[in-house]
ROVO-276501 format. One record per atom (N, C-alpha, C): residue number from 1; atom name; x, y, z. Coordinates in nm, 2 decimals. Layout:
% residues N
{pt NUM,"CA",{X,Y,Z}} ...
//
This chain:
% residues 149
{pt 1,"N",{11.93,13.65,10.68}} {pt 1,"CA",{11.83,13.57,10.62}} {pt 1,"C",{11.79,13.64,10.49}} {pt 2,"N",{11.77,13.52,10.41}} {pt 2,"CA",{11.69,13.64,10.26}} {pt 2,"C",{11.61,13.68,10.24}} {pt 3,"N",{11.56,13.76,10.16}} {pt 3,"CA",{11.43,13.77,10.10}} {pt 3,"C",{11.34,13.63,10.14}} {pt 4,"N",{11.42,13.53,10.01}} {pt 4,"CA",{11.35,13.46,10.02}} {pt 4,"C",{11.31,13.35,10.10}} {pt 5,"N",{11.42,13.33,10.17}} {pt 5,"CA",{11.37,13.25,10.35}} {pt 5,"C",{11.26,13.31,10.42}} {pt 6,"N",{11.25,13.43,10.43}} {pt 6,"CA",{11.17,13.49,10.52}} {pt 6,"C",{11.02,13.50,10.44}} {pt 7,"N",{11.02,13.49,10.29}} {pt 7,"CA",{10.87,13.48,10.26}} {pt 7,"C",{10.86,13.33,10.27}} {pt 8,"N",{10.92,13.26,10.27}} {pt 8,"CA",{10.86,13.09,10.31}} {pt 8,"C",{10.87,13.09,10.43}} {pt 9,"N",{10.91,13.11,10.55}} {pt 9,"CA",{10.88,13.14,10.64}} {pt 9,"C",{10.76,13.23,10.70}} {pt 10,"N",{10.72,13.31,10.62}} {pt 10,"CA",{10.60,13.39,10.66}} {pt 10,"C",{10.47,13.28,10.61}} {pt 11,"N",{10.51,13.20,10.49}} {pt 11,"CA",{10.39,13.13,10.44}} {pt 11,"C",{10.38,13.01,10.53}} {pt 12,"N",{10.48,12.97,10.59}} {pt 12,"CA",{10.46,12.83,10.68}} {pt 12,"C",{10.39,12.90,10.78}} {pt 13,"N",{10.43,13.02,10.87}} {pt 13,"CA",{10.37,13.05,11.01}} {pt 13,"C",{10.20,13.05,10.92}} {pt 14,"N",{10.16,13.16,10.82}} {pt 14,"CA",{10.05,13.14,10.77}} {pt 14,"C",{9.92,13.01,10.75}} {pt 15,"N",{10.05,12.92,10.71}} {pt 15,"CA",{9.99,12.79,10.69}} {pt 15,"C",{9.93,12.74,10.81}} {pt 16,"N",{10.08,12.73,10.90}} {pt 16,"CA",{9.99,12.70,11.07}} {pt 16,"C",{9.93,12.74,11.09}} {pt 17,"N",{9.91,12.90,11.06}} {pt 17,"CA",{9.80,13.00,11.19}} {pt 17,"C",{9.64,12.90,11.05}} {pt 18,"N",{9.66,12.88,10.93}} {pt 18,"CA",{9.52,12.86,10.88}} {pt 18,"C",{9.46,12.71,10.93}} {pt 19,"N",{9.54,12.62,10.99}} {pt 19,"CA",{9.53,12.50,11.03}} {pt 19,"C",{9.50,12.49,11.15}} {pt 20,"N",{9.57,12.56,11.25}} {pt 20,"CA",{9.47,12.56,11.38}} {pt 20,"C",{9.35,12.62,11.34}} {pt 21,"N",{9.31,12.76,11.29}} {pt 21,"CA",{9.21,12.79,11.28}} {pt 21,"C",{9.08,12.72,11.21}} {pt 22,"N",{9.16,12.65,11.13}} {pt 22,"CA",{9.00,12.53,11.10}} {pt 22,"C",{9.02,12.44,11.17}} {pt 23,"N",{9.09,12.37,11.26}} {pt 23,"CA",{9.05,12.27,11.37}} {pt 23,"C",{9.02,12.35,11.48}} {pt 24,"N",{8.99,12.47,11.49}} {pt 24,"CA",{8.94,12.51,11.61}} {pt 24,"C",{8.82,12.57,11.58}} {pt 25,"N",{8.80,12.56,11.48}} {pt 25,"CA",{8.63,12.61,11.36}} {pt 25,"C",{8.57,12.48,11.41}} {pt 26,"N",{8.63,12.40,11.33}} {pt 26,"CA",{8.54,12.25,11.36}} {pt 26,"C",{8.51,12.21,11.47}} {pt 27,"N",{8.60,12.20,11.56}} {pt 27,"CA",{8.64,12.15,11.73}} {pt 27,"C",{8.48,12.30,11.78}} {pt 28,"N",{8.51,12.34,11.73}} {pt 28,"CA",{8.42,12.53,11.85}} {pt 28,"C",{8.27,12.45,11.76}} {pt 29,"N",{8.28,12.42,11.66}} {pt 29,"CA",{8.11,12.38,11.58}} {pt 29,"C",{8.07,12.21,11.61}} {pt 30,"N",{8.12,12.13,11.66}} {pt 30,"CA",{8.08,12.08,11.71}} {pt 30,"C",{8.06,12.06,11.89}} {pt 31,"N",{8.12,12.12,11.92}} {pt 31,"CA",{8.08,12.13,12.06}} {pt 31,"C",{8.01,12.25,12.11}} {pt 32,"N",{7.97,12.34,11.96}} {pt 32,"CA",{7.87,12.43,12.02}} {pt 32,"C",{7.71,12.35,11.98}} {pt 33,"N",{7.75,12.26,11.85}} {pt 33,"CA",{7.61,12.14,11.79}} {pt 33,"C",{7.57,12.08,11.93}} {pt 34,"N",{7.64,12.01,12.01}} {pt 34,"CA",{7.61,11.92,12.11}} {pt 34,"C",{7.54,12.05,12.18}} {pt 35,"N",{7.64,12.12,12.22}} {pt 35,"CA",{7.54,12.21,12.29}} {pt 35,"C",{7.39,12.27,12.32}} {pt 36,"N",{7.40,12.29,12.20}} {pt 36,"CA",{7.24,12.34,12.15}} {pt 36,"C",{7.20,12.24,12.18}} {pt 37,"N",{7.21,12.10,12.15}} {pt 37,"CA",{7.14,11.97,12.13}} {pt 37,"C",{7.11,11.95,12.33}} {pt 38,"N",{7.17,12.00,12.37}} {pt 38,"CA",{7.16,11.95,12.51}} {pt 38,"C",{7.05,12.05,12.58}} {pt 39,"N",{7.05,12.18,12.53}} {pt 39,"CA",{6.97,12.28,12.59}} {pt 39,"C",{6.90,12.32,12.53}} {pt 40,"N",{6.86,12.28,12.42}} {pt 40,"CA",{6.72,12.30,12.34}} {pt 40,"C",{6.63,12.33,12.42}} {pt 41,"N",{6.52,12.37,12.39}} {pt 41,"CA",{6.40,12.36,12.45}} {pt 41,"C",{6.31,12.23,12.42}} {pt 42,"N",{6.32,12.16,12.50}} {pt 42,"CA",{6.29,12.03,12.39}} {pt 42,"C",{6.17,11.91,12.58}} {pt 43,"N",{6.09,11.87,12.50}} {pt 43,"CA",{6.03,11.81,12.63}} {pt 43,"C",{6.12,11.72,12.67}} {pt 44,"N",{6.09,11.65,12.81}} {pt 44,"CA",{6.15,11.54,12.88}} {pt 44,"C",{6.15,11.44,12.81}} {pt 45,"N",{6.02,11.39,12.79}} {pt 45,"CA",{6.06,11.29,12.66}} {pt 45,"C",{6.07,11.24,12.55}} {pt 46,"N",{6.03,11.36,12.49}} {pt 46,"CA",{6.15,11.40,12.33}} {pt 46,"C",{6.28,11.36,12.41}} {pt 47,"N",{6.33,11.44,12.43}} {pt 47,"CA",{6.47,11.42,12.47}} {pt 47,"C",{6.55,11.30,12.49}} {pt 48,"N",{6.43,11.21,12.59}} {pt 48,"CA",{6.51,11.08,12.65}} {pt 48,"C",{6.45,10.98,12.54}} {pt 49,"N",{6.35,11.04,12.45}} {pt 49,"CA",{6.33,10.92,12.33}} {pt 49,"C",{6.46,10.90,12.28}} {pt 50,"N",{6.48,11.04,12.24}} {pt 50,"CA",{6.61,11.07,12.13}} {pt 50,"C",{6.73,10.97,12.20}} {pt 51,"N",{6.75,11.02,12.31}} {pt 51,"CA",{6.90,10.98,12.35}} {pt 51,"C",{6.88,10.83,12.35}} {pt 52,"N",{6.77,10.78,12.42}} {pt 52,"CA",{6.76,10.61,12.38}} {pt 52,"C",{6.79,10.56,12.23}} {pt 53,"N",{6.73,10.60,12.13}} {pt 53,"CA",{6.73,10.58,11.97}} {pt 53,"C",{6.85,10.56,11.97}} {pt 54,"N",{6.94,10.73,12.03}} {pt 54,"CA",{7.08,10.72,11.99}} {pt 54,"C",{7.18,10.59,12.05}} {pt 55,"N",{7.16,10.58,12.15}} {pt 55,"CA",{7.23,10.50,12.23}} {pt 55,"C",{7.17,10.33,12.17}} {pt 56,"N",{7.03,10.28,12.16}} {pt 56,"CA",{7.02,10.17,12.00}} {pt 56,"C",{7.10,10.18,11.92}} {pt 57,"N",{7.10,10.28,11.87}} {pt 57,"CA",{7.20,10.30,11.71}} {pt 57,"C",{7.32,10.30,11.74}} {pt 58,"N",{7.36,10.34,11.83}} {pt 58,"CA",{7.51,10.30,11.89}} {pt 58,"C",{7.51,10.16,11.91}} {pt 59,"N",{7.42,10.08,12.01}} {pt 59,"CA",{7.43,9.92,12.02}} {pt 59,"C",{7.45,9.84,11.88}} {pt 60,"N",{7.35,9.87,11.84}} {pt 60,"CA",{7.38,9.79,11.69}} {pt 60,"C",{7.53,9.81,11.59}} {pt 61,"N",{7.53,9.89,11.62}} {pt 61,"CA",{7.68,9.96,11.54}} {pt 61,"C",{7.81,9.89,11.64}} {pt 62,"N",{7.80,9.89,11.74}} {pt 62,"CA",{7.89,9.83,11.81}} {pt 62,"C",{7.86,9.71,11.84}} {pt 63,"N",{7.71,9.63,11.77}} {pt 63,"CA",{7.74,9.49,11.74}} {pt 63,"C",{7.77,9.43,11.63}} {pt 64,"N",{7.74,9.51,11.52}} {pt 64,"CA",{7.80,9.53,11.41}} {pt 64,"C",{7.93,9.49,11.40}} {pt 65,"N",{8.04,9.60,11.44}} {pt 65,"CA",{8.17,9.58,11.47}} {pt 65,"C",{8.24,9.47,11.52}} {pt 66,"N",{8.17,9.42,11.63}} {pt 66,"CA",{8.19,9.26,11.69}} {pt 66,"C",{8.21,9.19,11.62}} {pt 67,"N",{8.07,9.13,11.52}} {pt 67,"CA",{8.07,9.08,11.44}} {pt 67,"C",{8.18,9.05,11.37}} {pt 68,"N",{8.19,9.18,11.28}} {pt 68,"CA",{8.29,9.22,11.20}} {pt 68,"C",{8.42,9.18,11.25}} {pt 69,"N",{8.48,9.23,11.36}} {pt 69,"CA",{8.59,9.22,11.43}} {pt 69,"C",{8.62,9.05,11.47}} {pt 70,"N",{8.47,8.99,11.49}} {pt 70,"CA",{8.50,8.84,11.50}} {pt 70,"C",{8.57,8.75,11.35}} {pt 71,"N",{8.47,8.77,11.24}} {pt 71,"CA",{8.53,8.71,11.15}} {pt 71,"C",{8.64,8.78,11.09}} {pt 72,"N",{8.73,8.84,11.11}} {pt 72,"CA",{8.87,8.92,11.06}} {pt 72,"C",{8.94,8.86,11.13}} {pt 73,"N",{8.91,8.83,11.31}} {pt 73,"CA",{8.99,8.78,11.40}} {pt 73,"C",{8.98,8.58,11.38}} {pt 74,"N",{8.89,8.55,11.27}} {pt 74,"CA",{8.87,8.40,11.29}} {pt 74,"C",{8.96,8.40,11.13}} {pt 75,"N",{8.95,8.49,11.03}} {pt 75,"CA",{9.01,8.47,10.92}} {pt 75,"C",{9.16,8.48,10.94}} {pt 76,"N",{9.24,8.56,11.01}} {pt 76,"CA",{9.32,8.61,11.05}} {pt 76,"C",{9.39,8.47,11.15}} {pt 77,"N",{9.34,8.41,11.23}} {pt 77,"CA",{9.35,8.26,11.28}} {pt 77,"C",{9.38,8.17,11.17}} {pt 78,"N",{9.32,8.15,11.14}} {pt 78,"CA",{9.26,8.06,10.96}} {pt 78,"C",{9.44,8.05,10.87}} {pt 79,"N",{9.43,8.19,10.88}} {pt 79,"CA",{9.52,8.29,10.74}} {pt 79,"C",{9.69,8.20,10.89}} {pt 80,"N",{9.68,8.22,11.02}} {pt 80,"CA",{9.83,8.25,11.07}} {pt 80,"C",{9.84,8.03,11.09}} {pt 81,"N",{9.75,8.01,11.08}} {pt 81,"CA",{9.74,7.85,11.10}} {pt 81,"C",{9.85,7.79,11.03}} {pt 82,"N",{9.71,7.87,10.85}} {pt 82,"CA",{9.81,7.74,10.71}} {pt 82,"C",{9.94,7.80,10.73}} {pt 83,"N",{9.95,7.91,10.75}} {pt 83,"CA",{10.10,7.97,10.69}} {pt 83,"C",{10.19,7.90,10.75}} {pt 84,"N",{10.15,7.85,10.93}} {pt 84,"CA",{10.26,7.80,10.98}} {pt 84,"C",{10.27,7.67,10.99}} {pt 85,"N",{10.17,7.57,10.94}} {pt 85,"CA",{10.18,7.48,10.86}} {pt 85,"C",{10.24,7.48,10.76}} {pt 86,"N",{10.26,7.56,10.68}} {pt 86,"CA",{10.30,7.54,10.58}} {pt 86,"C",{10.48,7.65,10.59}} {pt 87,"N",{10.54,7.68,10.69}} {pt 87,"CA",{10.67,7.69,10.70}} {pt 87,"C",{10.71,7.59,10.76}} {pt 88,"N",{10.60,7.51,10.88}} {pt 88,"CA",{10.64,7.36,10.91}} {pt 88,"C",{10.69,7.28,10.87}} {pt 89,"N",{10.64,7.30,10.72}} {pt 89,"CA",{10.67,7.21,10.62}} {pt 89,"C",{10.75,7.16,10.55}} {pt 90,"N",{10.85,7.33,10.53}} {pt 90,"CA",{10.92,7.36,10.45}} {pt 90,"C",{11.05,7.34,10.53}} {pt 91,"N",{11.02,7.41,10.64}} {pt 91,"CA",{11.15,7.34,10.77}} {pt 91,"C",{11.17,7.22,10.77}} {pt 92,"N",{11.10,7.13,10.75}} {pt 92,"CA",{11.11,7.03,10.80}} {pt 92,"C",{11.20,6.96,10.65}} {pt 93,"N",{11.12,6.99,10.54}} {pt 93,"CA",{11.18,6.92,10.43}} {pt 93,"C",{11.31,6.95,10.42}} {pt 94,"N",{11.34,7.12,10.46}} {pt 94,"CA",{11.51,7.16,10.39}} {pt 94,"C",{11.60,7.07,10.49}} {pt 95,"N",{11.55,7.06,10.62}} {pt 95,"CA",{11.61,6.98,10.75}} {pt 95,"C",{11.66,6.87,10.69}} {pt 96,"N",{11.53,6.78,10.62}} {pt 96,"CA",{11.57,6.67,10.56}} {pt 96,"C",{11.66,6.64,10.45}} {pt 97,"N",{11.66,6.75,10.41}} {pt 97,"CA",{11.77,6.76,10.28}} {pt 97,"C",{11.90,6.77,10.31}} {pt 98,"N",{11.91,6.84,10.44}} {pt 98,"CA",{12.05,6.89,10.46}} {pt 98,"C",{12.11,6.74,10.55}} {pt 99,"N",{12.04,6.72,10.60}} {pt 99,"CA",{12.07,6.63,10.68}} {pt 99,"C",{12.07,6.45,10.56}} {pt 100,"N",{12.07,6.48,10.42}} {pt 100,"CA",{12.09,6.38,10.37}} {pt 100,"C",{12.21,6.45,10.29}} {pt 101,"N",{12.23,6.58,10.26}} {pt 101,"CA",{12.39,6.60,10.22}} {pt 101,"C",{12.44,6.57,10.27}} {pt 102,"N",{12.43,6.60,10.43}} {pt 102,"CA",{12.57,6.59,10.52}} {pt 102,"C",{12.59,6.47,10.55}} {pt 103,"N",{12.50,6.37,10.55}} {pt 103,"CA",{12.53,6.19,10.51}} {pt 103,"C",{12.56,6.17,10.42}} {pt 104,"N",{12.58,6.21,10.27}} {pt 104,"CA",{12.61,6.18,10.17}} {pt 104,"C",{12.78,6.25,10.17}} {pt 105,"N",{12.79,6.36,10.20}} {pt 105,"CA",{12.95,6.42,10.23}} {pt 105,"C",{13.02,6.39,10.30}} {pt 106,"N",{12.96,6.31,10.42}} {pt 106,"CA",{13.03,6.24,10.53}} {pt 106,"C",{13.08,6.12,10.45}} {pt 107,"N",{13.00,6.07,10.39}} {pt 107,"CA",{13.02,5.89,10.33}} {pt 107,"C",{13.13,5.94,10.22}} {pt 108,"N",{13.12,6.05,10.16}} {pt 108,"CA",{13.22,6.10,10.03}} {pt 108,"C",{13.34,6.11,10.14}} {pt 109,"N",{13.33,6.21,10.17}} {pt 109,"CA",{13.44,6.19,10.27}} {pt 109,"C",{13.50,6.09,10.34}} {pt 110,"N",{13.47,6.00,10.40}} {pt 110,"CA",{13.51,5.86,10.45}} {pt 110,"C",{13.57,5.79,10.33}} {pt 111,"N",{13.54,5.76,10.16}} {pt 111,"CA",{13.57,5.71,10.12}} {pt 111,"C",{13.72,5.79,10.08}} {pt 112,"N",{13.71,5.91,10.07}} {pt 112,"CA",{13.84,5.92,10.02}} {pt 112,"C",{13.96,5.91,10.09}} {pt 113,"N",{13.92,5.94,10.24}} {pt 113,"CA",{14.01,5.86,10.34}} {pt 113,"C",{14.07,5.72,10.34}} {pt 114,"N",{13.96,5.67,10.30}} {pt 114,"CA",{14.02,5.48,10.31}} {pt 114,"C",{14.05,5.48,10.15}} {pt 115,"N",{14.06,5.56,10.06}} {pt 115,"CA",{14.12,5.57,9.93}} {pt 115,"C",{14.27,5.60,9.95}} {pt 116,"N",{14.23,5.73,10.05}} {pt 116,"CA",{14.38,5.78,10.08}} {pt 116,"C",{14.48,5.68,10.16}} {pt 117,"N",{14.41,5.61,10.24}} {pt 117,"CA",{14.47,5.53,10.33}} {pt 117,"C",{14.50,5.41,10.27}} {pt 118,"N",{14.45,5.36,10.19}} {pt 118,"CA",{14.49,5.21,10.11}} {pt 118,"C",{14.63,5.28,10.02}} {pt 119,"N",{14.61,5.42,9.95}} {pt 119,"CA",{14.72,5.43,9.87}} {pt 119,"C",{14.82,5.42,9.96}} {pt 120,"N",{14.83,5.48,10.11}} {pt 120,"CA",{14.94,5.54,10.21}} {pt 120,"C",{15.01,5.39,10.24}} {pt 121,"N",{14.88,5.31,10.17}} {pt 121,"CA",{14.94,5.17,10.30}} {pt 121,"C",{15.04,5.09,10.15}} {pt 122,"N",{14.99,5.12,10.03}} {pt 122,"CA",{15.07,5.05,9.91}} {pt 122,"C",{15.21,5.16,9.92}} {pt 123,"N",{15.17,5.26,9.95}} {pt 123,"CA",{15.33,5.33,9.89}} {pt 123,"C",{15.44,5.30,10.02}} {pt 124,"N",{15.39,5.28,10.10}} {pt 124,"CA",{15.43,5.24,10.22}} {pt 124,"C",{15.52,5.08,10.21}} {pt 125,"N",{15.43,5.02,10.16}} {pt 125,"CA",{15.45,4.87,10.12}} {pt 125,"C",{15.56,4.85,10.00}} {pt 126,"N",{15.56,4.94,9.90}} {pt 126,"CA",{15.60,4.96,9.81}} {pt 126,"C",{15.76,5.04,9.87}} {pt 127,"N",{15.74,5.12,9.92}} {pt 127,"CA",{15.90,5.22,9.98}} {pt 127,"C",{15.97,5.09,10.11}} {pt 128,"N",{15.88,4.97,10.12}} {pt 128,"CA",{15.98,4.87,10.23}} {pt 128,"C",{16.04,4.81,10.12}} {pt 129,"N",{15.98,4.81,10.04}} {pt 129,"CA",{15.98,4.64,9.92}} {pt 129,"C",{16.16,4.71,9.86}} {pt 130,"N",{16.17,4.88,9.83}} {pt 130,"CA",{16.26,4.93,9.76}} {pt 130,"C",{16.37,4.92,9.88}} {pt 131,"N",{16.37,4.97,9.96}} {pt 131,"CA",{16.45,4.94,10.11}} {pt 131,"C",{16.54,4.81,10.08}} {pt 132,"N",{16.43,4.70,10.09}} {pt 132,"CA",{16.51,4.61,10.13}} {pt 132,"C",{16.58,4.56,9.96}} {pt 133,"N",{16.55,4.62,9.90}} {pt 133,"CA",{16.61,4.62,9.73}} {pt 133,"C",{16.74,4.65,9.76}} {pt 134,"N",{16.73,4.77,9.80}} {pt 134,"CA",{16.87,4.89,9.79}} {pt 134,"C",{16.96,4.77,9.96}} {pt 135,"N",{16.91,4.76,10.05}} {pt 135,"CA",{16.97,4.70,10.15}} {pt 135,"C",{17.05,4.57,10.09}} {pt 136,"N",{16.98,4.50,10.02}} {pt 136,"CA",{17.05,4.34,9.95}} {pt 136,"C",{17.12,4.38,9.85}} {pt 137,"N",{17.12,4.48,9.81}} {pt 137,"CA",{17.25,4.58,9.65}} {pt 137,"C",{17.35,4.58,9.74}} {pt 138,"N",{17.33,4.67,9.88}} {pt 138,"CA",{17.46,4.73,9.96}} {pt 138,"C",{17.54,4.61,10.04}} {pt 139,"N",{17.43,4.48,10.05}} {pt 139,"CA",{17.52,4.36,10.11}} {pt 139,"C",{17.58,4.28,9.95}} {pt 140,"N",{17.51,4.27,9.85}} {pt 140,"CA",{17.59,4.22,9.76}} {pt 140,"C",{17.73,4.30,9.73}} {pt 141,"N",{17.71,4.46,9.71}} {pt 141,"CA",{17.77,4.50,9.68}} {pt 141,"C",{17.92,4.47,9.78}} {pt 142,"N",{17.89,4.50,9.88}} {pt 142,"CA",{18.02,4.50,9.99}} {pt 142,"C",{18.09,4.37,9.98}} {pt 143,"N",{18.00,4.27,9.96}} {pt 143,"CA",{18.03,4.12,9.94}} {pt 143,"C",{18.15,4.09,9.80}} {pt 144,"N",{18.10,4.21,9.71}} {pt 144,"CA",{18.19,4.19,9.61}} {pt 144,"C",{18.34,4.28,9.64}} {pt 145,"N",{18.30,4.40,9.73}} {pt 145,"CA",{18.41,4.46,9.76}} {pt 145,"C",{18.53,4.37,9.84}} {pt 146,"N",{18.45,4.30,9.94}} {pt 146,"CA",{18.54,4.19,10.03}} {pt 146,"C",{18.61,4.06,9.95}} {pt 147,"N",{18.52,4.01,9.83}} {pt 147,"CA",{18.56,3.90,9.71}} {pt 147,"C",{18.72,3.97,9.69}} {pt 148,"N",{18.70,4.06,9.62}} {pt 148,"CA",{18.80,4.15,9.56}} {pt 148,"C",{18.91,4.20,9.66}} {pt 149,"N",{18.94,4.19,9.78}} {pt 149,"CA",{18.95,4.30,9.81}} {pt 149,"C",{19.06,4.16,9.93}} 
//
C-alpha cells in the first residue's frame, strides 16, 4: 500500500471516528435534556401543566398535519382523476384512428385485388382468344398441307 492510500485511508477512519462522535454528542445531549426535564425539581403541577401544554401543542400540530395531509390527498385525487381522463381520451381517439386506417388499408387492399383479379380474368380471356387463333392457323394450316399433298 502507498504512502498515499494509507493517508486517505487514515482520513476516512478519521472522518468516521468525527461522525459517530457528533451523533453521539447530539444523541448523549438530548437525552441527557429530557432527562433533566424529567427530574428537575419541579412541583407536581408545574410538571403536569407542562406535559399537558406539551401534549396540546402536539394535538394541534397533528391536526394541523391532517388537515394538510387531507388537501394534498384530495389534490392528489383531483390531479390522478384529469390525468386519467385525459389518457382516456387519448386512447380512445388513437383507437379510433387506427381502426379507421386499417379500414381504409383493408378497402385499398381489396381494391387492388379485384384490380388484380379483373386484369387475371382479361389476360386469361385474352390467352383463350390467342389459343384458339393459333388452333384455327394449325387446322388451316394442315388443311393446306392435305390440299397439296
Amino acid at each position: 500500500m502507498s504512502n498515499q492510500e494509507e493517508q486517505n485511508k487514515g482520513q476516512q477512519n478519521e472522518n468516521i471516528n468525527s461522525k459517530d462522535f457528533l451523533i453521539g454528542s447530539l444523541i448523549g445531549g438530548i437525552v441527557g435534556a429530557s432527562v433533566a426535564l424529567l427530574f428537575a425539581p419541579k412541583a407536581g403541577k408545574e410538571l403536569r401543566g407542562e406535559l399537558n401544554q406539551g401534549a396540546s401543542t402536539l394535538k394541534e400540530r397533528a391536526s394541523d398535519w391532517k388537515d394538510v395531509a387531507y388537501e394534498k390527498g384530495t389534490e392528489w385525487k383531483d390531479y390522478a382523476k384529469e390525468t386519467s381522463a385525459q389518457v382516456q381520451k387519448n386512447v380512445t381517439e388513437k383507437s379510433h384512428e387506427l381502426g379507421d386506417k386499417f379500414k381504409e388499408t383493408t378497402k385499398t387492399i381489396q381494391e387492388k385485388i379485384n384490380t388484380a383479379q379483373e386484369d387475371a380474368d382479361v389476360v386469361k380471356e385474352t390467352a383463350e382468344e390467342a389459343a384458339e387463333e393459333v388452333a384455327e392457323a394449325i387446322d388451316a394450316a394442315a388443311k393446306d398441307v392435305k390440299n397439296q399433298g
